[in-house]
N, C-alpha and C positions, 0 to 999 in steps of 0.2 A: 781770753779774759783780760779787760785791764787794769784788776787792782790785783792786790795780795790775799790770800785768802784769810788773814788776819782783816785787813779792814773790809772787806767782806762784810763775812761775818758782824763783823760789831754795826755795820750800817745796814743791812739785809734782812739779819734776823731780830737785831736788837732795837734797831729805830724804825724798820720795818720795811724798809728800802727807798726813806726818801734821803736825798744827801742837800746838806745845805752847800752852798757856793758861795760864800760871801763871809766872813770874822764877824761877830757880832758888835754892834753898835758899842761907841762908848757911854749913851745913857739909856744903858740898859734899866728895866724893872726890876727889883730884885721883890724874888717871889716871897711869899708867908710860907713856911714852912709846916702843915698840920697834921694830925692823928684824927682821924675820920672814923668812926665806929658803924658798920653797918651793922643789923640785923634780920634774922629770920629768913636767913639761906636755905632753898633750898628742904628737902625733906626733910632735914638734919635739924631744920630752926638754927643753924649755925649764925656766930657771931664773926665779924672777922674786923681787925683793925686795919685801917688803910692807910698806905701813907702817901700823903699830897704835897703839891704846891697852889697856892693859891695865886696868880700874875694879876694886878689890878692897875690900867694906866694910870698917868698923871693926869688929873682933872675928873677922874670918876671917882665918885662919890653918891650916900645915897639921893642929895639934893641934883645928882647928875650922872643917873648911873645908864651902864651902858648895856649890850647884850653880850653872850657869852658862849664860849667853848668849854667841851668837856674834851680832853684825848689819853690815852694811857699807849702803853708801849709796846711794842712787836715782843716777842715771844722770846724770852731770855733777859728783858731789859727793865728799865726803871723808870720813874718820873722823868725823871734827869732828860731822858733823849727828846722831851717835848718841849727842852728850854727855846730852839729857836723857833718853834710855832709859836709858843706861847710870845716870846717876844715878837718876830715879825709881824700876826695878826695882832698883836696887840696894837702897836703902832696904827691902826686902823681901828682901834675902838673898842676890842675885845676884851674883855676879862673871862683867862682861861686857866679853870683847874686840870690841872695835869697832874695823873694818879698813875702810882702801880699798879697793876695787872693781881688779882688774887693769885697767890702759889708763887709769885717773884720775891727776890729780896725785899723783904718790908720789913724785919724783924715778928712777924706773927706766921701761923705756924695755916692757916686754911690753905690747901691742897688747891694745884691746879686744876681747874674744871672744864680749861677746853672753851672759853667763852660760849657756857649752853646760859639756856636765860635764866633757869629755875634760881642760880650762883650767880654768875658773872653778869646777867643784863639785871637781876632784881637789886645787884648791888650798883648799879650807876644809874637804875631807878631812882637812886637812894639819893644819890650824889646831885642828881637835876636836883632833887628838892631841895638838899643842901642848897645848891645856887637860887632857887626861889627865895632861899628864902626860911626854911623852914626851920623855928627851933628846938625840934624834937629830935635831928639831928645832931648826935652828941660831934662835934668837932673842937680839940684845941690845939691851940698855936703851942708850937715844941720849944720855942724861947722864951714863953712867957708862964704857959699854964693855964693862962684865960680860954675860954669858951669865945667860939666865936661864932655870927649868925651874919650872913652876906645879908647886905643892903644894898649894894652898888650895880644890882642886874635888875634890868628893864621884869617886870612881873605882866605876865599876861594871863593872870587868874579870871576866870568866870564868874560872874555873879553864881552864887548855888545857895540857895532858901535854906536858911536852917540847917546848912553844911559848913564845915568847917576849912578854910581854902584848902587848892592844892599844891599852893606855891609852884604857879607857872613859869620857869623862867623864859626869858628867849635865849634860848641857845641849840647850836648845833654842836657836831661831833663830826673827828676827821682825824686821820691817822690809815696806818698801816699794817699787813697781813695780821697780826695776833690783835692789834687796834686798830684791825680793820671790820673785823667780824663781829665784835665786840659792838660796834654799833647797829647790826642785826637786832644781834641779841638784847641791847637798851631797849630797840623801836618794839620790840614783840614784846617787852615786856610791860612797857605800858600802855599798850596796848590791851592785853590781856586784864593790866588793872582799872583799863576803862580812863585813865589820866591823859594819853598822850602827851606829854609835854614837853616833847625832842622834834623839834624845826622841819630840821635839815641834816643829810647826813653825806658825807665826802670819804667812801671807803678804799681804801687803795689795795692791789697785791692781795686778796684774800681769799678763801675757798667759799665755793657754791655747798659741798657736800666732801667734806672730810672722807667716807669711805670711797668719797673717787679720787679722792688727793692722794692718800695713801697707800691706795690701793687696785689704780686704775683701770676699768676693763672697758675698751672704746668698739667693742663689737656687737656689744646687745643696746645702745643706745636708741629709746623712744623714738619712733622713724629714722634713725641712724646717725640722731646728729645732737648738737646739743644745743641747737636753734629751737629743737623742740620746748627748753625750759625745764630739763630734767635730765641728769644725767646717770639716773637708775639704772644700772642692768639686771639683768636677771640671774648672773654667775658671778663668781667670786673674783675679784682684779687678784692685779701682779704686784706684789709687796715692793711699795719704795722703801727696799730697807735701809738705805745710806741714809735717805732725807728721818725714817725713823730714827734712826739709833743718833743723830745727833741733836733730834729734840729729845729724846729719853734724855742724853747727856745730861743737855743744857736744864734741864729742869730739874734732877738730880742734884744738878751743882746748886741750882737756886734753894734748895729745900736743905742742901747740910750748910750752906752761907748763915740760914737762919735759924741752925740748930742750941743758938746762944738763947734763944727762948724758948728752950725744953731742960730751963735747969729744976722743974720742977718734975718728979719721977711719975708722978699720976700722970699731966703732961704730956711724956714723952712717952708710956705706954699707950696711952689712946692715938697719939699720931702714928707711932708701930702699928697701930692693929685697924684703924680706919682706913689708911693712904700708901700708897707706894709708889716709893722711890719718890714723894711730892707731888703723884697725881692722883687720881681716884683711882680705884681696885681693877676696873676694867679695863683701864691702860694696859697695867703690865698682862691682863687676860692675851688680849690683841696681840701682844708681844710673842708670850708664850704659844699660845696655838700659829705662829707663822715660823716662829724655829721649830716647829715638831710637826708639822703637818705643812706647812708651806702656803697657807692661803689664811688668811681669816674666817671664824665662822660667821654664822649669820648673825648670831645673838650680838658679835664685834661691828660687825657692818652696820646692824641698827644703831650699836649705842654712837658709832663715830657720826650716821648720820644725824642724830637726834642733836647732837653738837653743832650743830650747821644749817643755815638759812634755808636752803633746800624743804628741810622740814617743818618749817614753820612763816613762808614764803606772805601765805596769804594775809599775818599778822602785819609787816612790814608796808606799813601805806606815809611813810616819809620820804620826801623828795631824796630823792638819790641819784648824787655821780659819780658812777663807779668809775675806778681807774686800777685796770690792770698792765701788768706786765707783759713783754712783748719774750725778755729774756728769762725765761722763769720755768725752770720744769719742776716746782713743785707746786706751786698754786698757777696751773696753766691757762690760755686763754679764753678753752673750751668754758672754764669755771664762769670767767664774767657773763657769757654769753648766754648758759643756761639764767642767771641772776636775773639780768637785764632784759630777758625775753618773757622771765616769768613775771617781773613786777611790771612790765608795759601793760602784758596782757590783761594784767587786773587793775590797771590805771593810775598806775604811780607815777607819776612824774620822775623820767628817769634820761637819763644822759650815759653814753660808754665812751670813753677815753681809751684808748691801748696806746702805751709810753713807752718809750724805748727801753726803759732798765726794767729790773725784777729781783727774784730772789737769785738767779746763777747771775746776775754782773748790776751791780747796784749804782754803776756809773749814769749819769743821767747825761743825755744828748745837750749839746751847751744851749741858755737860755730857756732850757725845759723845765725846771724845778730849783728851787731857791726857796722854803722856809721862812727863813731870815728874811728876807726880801721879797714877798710872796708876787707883790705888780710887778717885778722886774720880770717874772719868767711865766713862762707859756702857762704850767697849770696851777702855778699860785694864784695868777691874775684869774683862772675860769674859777678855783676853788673859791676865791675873794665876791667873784660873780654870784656864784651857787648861792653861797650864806649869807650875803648882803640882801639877794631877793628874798629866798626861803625864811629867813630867820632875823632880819630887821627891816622887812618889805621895803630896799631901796633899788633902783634900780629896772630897767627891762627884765622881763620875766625871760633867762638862759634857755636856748635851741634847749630839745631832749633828742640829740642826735648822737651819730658814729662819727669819729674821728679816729685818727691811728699816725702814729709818725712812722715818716719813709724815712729810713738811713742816707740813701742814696740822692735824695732831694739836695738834703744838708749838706753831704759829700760834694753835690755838687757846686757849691757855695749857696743854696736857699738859703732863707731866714729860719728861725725854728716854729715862726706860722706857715709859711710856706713848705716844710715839712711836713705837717699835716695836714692829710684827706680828708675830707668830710663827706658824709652821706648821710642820708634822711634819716638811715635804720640799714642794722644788719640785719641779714647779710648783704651784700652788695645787690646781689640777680643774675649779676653774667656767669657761665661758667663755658669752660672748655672738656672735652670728652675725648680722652686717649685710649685707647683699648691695648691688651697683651699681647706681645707676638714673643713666644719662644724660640731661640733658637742657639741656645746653647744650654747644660746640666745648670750652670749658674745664672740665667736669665738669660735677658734677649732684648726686646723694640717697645716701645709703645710709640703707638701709630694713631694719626686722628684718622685716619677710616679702618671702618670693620675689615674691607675689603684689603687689608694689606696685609692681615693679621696670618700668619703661618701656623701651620698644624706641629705642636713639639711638645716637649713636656721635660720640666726643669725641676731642680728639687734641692734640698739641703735638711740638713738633720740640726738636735740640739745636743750637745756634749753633757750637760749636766745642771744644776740650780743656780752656779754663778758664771755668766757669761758664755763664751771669751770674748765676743763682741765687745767693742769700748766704745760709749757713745760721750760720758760725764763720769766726772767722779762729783757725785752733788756735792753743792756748797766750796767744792774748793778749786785750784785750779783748773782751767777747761783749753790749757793751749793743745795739748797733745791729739794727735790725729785722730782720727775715727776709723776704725777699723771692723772687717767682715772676716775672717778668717776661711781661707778656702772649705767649702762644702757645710759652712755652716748659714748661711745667706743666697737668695736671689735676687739680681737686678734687673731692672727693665728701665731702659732709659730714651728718652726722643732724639731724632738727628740733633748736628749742634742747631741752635735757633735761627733765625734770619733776622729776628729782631726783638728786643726786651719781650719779658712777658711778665707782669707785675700780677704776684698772688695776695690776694689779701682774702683770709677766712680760713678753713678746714676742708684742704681737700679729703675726699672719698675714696675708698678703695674698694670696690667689688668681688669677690671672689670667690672659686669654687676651691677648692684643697684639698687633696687626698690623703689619709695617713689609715690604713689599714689597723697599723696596731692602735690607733688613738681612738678609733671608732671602738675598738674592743674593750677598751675600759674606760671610756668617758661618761658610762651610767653609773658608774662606781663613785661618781661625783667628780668634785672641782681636783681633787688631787688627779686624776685619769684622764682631764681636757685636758687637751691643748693648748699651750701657753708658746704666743710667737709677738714680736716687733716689727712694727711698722713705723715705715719712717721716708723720709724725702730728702734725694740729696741735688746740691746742685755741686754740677762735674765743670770742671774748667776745661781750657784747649787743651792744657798739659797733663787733665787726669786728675787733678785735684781736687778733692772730696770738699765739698763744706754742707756741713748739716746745721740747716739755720737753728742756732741759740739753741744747738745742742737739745729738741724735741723730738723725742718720739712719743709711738702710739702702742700699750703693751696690750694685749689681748688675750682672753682664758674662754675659749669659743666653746659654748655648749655643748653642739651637736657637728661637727669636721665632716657630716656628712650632707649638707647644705649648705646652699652660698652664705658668705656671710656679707657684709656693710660694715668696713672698718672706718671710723673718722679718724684722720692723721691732725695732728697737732696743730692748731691756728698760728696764723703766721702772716709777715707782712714782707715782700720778700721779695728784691727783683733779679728776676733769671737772666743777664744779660745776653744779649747779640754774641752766637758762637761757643756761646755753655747750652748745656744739655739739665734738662731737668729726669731726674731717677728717681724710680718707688720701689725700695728695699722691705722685702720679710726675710726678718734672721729667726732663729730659733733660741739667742740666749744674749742679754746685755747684763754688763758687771754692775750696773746700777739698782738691779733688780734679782729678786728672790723668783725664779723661774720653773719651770718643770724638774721633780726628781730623776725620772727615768729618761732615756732616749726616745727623741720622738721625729722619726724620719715623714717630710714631710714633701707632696709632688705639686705641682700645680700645670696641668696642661690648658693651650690654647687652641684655636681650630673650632669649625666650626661647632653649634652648639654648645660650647663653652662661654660663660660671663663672667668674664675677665676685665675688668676695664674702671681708670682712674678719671674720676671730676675734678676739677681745679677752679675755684673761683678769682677769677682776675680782675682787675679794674684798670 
């Protein structure tokens, strides 16, 4: 890692992992400070207050108004962390309201909801109109008292007969992981109201489907990969419980911060008895059934996915450029790829970015991201592209292409364009095919011919629900080594290389696996499958371990008595000349809520046996 896990934290989770590079301007905007009132949330008809900034440059006015941004903040955070978007795109034209997130510090008491759209997208439905324009929007200014109604955003309403407008404005929406999803949830929801009136949208860091964020099972994946545009299984993932228990925290803490507006007792008994801990009810459900049973139930896996794009994919018809993280194993790469495969295939204009930070190391490659300064750096200037076409039609209409940053480019003194790939569309097309050769209890060869493949049979067991494997401790330091502990992991690894071999995608892992006692109670359900790690390491001349950006692959295999199709972690990653690429199954990582009981597990090679690793290269 190379920050602290204090700034971490406050840049990763709170501003959603982008970092400005640059002290802000001395003539800065200073924003309108306001109390936004939405309504009719959700089932509930809830009300909730919102607290905003309104940024409006110099010289926009309504005799000169400009187009606009909507952003709110990663998951734990406030307006506040969208001060240098708002100022640097502003300085290009912008006027951007930047809101708190429902269920953050606001002083109002509405419960986090996971940006689903019923809540979170009908409330920044709410907020475009505000920027049209609309003044049935109650908004007022918190220094003055006045009511206030935006004039100064470009209006792109429809002539409608004997309708009443719908206060179009032009803007888009752009932000990170919790303000990244968030503009999912805006596009579906007006959508649904038949308005559309969100541009373009710029989502960075964020999940496809929350029960695979959470919960990851990469062995039952729709043809086995999540190129398919879904990352559905059919069995229950492997609880991230670290990455849980410190959004439980953080949102806890948000909800007693703004326990100063429950001094009224009626108040504070309907927030007891509606919300927990700050979220909705079926939060802490999720919770509860993975400390006592160890998996989520289904009724949990629907509602996490109902929270999530995934489920409501084919509403989403706004230009989008997604930008995931390369370092990130809680919203992983697999996520964008299902995103971006799903909305091409239904004809959305869409572009993938994979950036070199995320949520585990929020440092950004120099020249790559700047806020403050969006043309100075790599994807401010594409983001600057996006919404200047999308959302005030100037400009070339932006590639809808695959790019990805090499480390190693840079390393080598590249520029930070010349760090990036580019390709038409993922996935790349090339792959390489390594098969298993055992030849030792704890692994053995992977060989590119069949023919080299030896007849053995290797195996390792799980100790118990936490670990001992170390891959991450999430969210906080990641210097410490990786470890397998004798007999609990096997490896299979190639001679050393003869020359680079550059992985860009999600390799595959094929396999047959024997576990006699796991076959005997995996009808019994998700508690009685088998729960194992997959993962990739690259070995140096001297033996040393590096597991790219700390990814693995957790799997809870249905049926151990047929092969399975595991995807390992997307990754961009070069093997160099004289290191050895490895494909590790362990039986238990500290990062994860794993099997209760021991589960001894074999894997033999030789003939008729399918054993065998894809790798896509470029």
């Amino acid at each position: 890692m190379r920050r602290s896990a204090t700034a971490l934290l406050s840049a990763a989770v709170t501003a959603g992992g982008t970092v400005a590079l640059a002290p802000p301007a001395a003539a800065d905007m200073a924003p309108r400070d306001l109390t936004i009132t939405v309504t009719g949330l959700g089932p509930e008809n809830r009300t909730c207050r919102i607290d905003a900034d309104l940024y409006v440059p110099a010289g926009v006015d309504a005799a000169h108004p400009a187009p606009a941004l909507l952003a709110t903040n990663g998951f734990g955070g406030t307006k506040a962390d969208q001060a240098d978007l708002a100022q640097g795109f502003g300085e290009h034209g912008y006027v951007t309201l930047s809101y708190t997130g429902l269920g953050f510090v606001d002083g109002d008491l509405c419960p986090i909801t996971l940006d689903d759209v019923e809540h979170d997208g009908a409330a920044a439905g709410q907020l475009l109109r505000f920027l049209g324009g609309d003044p049935s929007i109650e908004a007022v200014d918190d220094a003055t008292g006045e009511r206030v109604v935006v004039d100064q955003v470009v209006r792109e309403d429809r002539p409608r007969r004997g309708r009443p407008p719908v206060h179009d404005p032009q803007v888009g929406m752009l932000g990170g992981s919790y303000g990244g999803q968030i503009q999912f949830a805006a596009a579906a929801a007006e959508r649904r109201a038949g308005t559309d009136r969100l541009d373009a949208i710029v989502p960075s860091i964020t999940w496809n489907d929350l029960a695979y964020s959470l919960a990851p099972e990469n062995s039952g994946l729709p043809g086995g990969t999540a190129a398919s545009g879904s990352l559905r299984s059919s069995s229950a993932g492997v609880f991230k419980y670290q990455w849980a228990a410190l959004f439980t925290a953080l949102g806890a803490i948000n909800g007693a911060q703004d326990l100063a507006a429950l001094r009224d007792p009626a108040r504070w008994q309907a927030f007891a008895r509606t919300t927990c801990v700050n979220f909705e009810p079926e939060v802490c459900r999720a919770l509860a059934e993975v400390a006592l049973q160890g998996h989520p139930s289904q009724a949990s896996i629907d509602f996490l996915r109902s929270n999530s794009v995934a489920s409501y994919v084919d509403q989403v018809r706004v230009p989008a450029l997604l930008v995931q993280g390369q370092a990130d194993t809680l919203f992983n790469l697999q996520e964008s790829v299902a995103t971006y495969t799903a909305l091409r295939e239904q004809g959305t204009p869409t572009a993938l970015v994979w950036q070199s930070s995320g949520h585990s190391d929020s440092t950004s490659a120099p020249g790559e991201m700047d806020l403050r300064h969006p043309q100075d750096s790599y994807l401010g200037a594409r983001a600057l592209a996006w919404l200047d076409h999308h959302v005030r039609g100037l400009g070339p209409e932006p590639a809808t292409d695959f790019s990805f940053h090499r480390d190693w480019v840079q390393a080598a003194g590249g520029s930070i364009s010349e760090a990036y790939g580019v390709a038409p569309t993922y996935p790349l097309g090339r792959e390489l095919t390594y098969h298993l050769s055992s030849t030792a209890p704890g692994g053995g060869d992977l060989v590119p011919d069949q023919r080299q493949v030896r007849r053995g049979t290797s195996g390792y067991g799980s100790a118990g629900p936490f670990g001992p494997n170390y891959t991450e401790t999430s969210f906080l330091d990641q210097t410490g080594p990786v470890t397998d502990p004798a007999g609990t992991a096997v490896r299979f690894a190639t001679e050393p290389l003869a020359r680079p071999l550059d992985v860009v995608g999600s390799p595959r892992l094929t396999v047959q696996l024997g576990s006699p006692a796991v076959a005997a109670t995996q009808l019994g359900g998700p508690g009685g499958q088998l729960v194992a790690y997959a993962k990739v390491y690259d070995i140096g001349p001297d033996g040393a371990v590096e597991l790219p950006n700390r990814l693995i692959s957790p799997v809870r295999i249905g049926d151990v008595t047929r092969p399975v199709t595991i995807e390992l972690p997307g990754i961009v990653h070069r093997f160099a000349a004289g290191h050895r690429l490895a494909v590790v199954l362990a039986g238990g990582d500290l990062a994860y809520r794993g099997a209760t009981l021991p589960q001894p597990v074999t894997i033999t090679t030789g003939a008729g046996a399918v054993q065998s690793l894809t790798v896509p290269v470029a």
